[in-house]
C-alpha positions in Angstrom: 0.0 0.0 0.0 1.2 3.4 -0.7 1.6 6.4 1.4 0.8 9.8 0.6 3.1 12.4 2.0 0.0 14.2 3.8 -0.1 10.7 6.1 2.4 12.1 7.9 2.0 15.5 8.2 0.8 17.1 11.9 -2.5 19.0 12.0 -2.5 21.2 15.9 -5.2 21.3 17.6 -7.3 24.4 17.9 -5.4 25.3 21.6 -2.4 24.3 20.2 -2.7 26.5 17.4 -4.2 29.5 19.6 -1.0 29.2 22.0 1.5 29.4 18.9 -0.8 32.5 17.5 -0.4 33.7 20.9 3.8 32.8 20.8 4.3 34.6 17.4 2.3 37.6 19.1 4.7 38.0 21.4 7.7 38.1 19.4 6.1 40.5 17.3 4.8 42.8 20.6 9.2 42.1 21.4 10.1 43.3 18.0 8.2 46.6 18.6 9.3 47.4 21.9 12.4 46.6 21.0 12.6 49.4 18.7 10.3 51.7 20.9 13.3 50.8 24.0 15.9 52.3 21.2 14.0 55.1 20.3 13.7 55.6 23.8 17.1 55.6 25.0 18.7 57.7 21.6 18.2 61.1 23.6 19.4 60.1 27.5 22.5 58.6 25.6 23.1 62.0 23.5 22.6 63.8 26.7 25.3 61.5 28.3 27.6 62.0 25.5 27.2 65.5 26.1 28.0 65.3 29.4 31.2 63.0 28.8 32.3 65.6 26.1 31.8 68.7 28.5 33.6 66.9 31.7 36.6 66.1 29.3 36.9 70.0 27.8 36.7 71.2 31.4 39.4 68.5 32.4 41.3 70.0 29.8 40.8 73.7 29.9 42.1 73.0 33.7 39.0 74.3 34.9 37.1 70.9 36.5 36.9 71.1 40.1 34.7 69.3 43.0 31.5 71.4 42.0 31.5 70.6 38.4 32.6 66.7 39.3 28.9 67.0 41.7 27.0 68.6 38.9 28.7 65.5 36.3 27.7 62.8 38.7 24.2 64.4 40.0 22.8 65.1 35.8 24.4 61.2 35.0 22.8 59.7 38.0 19.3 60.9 37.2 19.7 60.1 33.3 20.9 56.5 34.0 18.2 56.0 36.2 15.6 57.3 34.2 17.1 54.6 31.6 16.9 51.7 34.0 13.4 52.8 34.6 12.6 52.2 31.1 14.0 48.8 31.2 12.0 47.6 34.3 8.9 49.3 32.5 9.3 47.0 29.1 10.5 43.8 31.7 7.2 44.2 33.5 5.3 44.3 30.4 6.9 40.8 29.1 5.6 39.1 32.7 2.9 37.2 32.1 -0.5 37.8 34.0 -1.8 34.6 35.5 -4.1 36.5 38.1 -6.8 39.2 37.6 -6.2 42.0 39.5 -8.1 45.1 39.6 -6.4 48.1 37.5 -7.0 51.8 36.7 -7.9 51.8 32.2 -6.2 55.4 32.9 -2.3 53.4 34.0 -2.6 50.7 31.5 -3.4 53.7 28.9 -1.0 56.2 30.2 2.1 52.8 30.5 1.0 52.4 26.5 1.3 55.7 25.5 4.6 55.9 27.3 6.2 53.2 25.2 5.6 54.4 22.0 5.8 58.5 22.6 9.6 59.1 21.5 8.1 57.5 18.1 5.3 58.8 17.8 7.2 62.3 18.7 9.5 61.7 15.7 6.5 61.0 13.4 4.8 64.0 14.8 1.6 62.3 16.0 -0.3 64.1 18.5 -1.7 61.8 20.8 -5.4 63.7 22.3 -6.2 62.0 25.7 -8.1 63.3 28.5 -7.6 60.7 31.7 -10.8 59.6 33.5 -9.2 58.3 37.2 -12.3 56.5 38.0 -12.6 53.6 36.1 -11.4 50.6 37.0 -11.5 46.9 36.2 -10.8 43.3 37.4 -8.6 41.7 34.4 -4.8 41.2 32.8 -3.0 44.7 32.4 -0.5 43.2 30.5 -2.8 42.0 27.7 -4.8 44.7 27.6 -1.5 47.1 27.1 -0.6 44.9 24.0 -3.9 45.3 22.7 -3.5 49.1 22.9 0.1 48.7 21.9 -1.5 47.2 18.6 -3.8 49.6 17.9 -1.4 52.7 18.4 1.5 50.7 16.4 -1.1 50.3 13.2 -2.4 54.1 13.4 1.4 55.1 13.5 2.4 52.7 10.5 -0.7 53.9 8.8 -0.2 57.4 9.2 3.7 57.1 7.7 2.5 55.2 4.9 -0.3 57.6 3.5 2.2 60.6 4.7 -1.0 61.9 6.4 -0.2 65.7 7.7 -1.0 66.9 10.8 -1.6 62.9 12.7 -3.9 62.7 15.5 -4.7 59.7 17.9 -7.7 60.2 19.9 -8.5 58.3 23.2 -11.5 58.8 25.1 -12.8 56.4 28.1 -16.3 56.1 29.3 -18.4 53.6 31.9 -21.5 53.3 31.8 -23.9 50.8 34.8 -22.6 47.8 32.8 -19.5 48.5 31.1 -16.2 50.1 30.4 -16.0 51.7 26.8 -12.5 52.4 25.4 -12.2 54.3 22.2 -9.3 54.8 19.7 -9.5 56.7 16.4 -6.6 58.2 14.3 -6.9 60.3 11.2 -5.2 58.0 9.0 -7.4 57.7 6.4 -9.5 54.6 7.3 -9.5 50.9 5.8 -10.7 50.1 2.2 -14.7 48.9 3.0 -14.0 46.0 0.8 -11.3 44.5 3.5 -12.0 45.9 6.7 -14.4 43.1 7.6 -10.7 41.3 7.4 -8.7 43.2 9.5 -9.0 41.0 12.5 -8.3 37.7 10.5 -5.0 35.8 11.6 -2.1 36.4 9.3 -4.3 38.8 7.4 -2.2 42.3 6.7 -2.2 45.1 4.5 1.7 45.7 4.8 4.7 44.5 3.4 6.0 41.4 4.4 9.0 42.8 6.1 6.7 45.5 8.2 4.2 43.3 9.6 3.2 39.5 10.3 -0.8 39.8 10.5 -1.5 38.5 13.9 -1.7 42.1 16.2 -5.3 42.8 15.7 -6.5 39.3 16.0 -4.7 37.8 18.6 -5.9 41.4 20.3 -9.4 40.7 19.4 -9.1 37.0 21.5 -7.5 39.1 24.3 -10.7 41.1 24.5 -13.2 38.6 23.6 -11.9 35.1 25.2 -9.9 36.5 28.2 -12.0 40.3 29.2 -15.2 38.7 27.8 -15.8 42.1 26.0 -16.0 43.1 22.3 -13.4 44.9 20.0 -14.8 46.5 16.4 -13.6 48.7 14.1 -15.4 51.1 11.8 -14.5 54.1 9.5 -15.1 57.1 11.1 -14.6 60.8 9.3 -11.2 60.7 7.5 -9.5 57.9 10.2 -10.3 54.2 12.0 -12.3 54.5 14.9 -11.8 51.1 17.0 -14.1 50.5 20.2 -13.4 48.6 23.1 -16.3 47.2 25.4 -15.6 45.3 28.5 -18.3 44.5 31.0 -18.0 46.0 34.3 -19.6 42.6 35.9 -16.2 40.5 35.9 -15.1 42.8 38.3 -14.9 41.3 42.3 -14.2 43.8 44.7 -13.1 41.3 47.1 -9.5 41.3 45.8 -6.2 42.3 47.9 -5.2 45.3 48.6 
């Protein structure tokens, strides 16, 4: 009897396949931030280098003495530390959540927009956010910062590749009785209507190869949907993407540790 080649071929399961979606997610979220860690440290290291340069014409000009040696190591001290801040910021993001715990939406915004600012600064994106301190909810911070992560990441790429002038990304939050309402919209021209149903398909992208792999939207649409039992949709809204956020306020248990 012969054997076709396809006898021998492994099919995953559906959770096997979900946790390697979820794997290549990850690398992905690691390939951004390793770029966003780089964009973030260029200006603390030109301000060192600065520094270095000044201490070593002083040195020279035979004017360095005990105050200017305090002013050296106070300026470095507070530059470096700002950098190892940055570091244990992107560390704590790569620790996976296996607990709820009950968050502010403001800190897991704010922590987002704080990892990609020195890009979107160099793009000139304004980012439009008005915090509400009030809302809070029982789930994984970590996820939910990579699902903004990939919203903020597409507007950005979006907005470089249609050379839109004068980008804008707009967050507002809301609550309502039952739920928490997050909304994101960029003026980046929208999505084609004939592929936007699409969007949130795995390895489905509109980009090169080279600039993206497909999976941010979706696997951020399971985030919402299987882990924060809420809904994620996107829509064209006036000339950008709006994209909507909805999780329901009744996971929350107020019985958690303080």
């Amino acid at each position: 009897m012969s054997m076709n080649s396809d006898d021998y071929k492994f099919y995953p399961s559906e959770e096997e396949e979900q946790e390697l979606l979820k794997q290549q997610a990850k690398m992905a979220a690691m390939g951004e931030m390793i770029g966003n860690i780089a964009h973030q440290w260029r200006q603390p290291l030109n301000a060192l280098s600065a520094l270095n340069v000044g201490l070593s014409f002083k040195y020279k000009r035979g004017t360095l003495n005990h105050e200017e040696m305090e002013k050296f190591k106070e300026k470095s001290n507070i530059i470096i530390q700002n950098m190892s801040a940055t570091i244990d910021d992107f560390t704590n993001f790569f620790k996976p959540n296996k607990v709820q715990k009950v968050f502010k939406i403001d800190d897991a915004i704010t922590r987002s927009i704080k990892f990609v600012s020195d890009i979107y600064i160099e793009n000139k994106i304004k980012i439009i956010y008005i915090p509400n301190y009030d809302i809070e909810i029982n789930s994984y911070k970590n996820e939910l910062i990579q699902v903004f992560l990939n919203i903020f990441n597409n507007s950005k790429d979006a907005v470089i590749e249609k050379n839109i002038k004068n980008p804008i990304l707009s967050i507002r939050t809301f609550q309502s009785e039952s739920e928490v309402i997050i909304q994101i919209e960029d003026n980046a021209g929208g999505v084609s209507p004939a592929i936007l149903d699409r969007i949130f398909e795995p390895y489905f992208t509109t980009k090169f190869k080279s600039q993206g792999t497909g999976i941010g939207l979706y696997m951020s649409k399971m985030i919402i949907e299987k882990s924060m039992k809420g809904s994620l949709h996107s829509e064209n809204r006036d000339d950008g993407l709006l994209t909507t956020i909805k999780i329901k306020k009744e996971n929350i248990d107020w019985s958690y540790d303080i």
